[in-house]
C-alpha positions as CSV (number, residue, x, y, z in Angstrom):
1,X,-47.7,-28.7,67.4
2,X,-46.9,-26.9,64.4
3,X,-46.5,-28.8,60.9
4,X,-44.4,-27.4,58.0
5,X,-45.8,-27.5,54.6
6,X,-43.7,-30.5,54.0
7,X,-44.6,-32.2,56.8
8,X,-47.8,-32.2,56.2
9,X,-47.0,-33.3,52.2
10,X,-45.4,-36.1,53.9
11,X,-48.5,-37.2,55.6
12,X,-50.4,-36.8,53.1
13,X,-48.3,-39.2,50.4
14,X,-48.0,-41.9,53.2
15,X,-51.9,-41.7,53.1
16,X,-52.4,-41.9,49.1
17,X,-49.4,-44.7,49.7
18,X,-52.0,-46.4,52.6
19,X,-54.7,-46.0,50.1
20,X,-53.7,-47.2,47.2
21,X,-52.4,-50.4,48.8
22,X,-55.9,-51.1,50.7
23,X,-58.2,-49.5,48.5
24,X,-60.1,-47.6,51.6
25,X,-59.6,-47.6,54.9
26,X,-61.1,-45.7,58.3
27,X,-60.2,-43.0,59.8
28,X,-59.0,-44.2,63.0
29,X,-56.6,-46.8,61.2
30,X,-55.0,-44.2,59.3
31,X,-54.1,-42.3,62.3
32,X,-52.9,-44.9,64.1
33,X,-50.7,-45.7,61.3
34,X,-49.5,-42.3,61.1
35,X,-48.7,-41.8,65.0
36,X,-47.0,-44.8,65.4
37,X,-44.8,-43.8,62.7
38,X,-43.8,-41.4,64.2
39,X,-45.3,-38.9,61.7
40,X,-48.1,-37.1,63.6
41,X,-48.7,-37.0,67.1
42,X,-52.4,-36.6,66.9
43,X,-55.3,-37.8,65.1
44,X,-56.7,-34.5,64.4
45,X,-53.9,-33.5,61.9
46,X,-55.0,-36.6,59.9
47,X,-58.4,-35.3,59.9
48,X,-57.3,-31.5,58.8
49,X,-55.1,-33.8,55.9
50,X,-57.8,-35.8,54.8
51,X,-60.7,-33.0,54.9
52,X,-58.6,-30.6,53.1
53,X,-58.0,-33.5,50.3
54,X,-61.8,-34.4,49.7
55,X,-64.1,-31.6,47.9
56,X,-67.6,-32.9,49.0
57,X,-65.8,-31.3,52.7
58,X,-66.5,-27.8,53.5
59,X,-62.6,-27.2,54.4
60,X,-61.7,-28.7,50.8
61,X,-58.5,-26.7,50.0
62,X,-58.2,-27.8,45.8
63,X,-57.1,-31.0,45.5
64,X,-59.5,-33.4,45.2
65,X,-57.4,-36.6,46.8
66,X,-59.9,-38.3,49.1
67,X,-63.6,-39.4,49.1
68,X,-65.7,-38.4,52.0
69,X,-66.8,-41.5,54.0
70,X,-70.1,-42.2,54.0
71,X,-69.8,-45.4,55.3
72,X,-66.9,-44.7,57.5
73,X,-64.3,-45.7,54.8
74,X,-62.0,-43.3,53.2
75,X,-60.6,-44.0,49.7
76,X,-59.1,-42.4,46.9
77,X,-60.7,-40.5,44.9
78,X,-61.6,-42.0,41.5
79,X,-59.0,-39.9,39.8
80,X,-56.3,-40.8,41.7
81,X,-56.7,-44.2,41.9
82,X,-54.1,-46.1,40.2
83,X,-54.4,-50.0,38.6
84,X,-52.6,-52.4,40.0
């Protein structure tokens, strides 16, 4: 399936919005999340999303949203996180 650029925005806020409420999370729970919402139908959109948001990613598209899981765990990236 095809997304449109605001589609995809849209997925990409409800992650921030799922990050900044768990602090990090994996990659499979995000996706889950997201399909059962009814926002994506697959988990590889959610991967294009969060690649394209994390610059240590070779498909890093400018805006550095998301840290590259080393441990599994995605987060925010330290400029993006906000205090609660």
């Amino acid at each position: 399936m095809k997304y449109t650029k605001d589609q995809i925005e849209l997925m990409e806020a409800k992650i921030i919005k799922l990050l900044e409420e768990n602090g990090e999370m994996r990659f499979g729970k995000i996706a889950k999340l997201l399909i059962h919402s009814g926002m994506a139908e697959s988990s590889f959109i959610v991967s294009i999303i969060l690649q394209n948001g994390c610059k240590e990613h070779k498909n890093f598209k400018g805006n550095d949203l998301f840290t590259s899981p080393k441990t599994g765990m995605w987060r925010l990236s330290e400029g993006r996180e906000l205090t609660k």
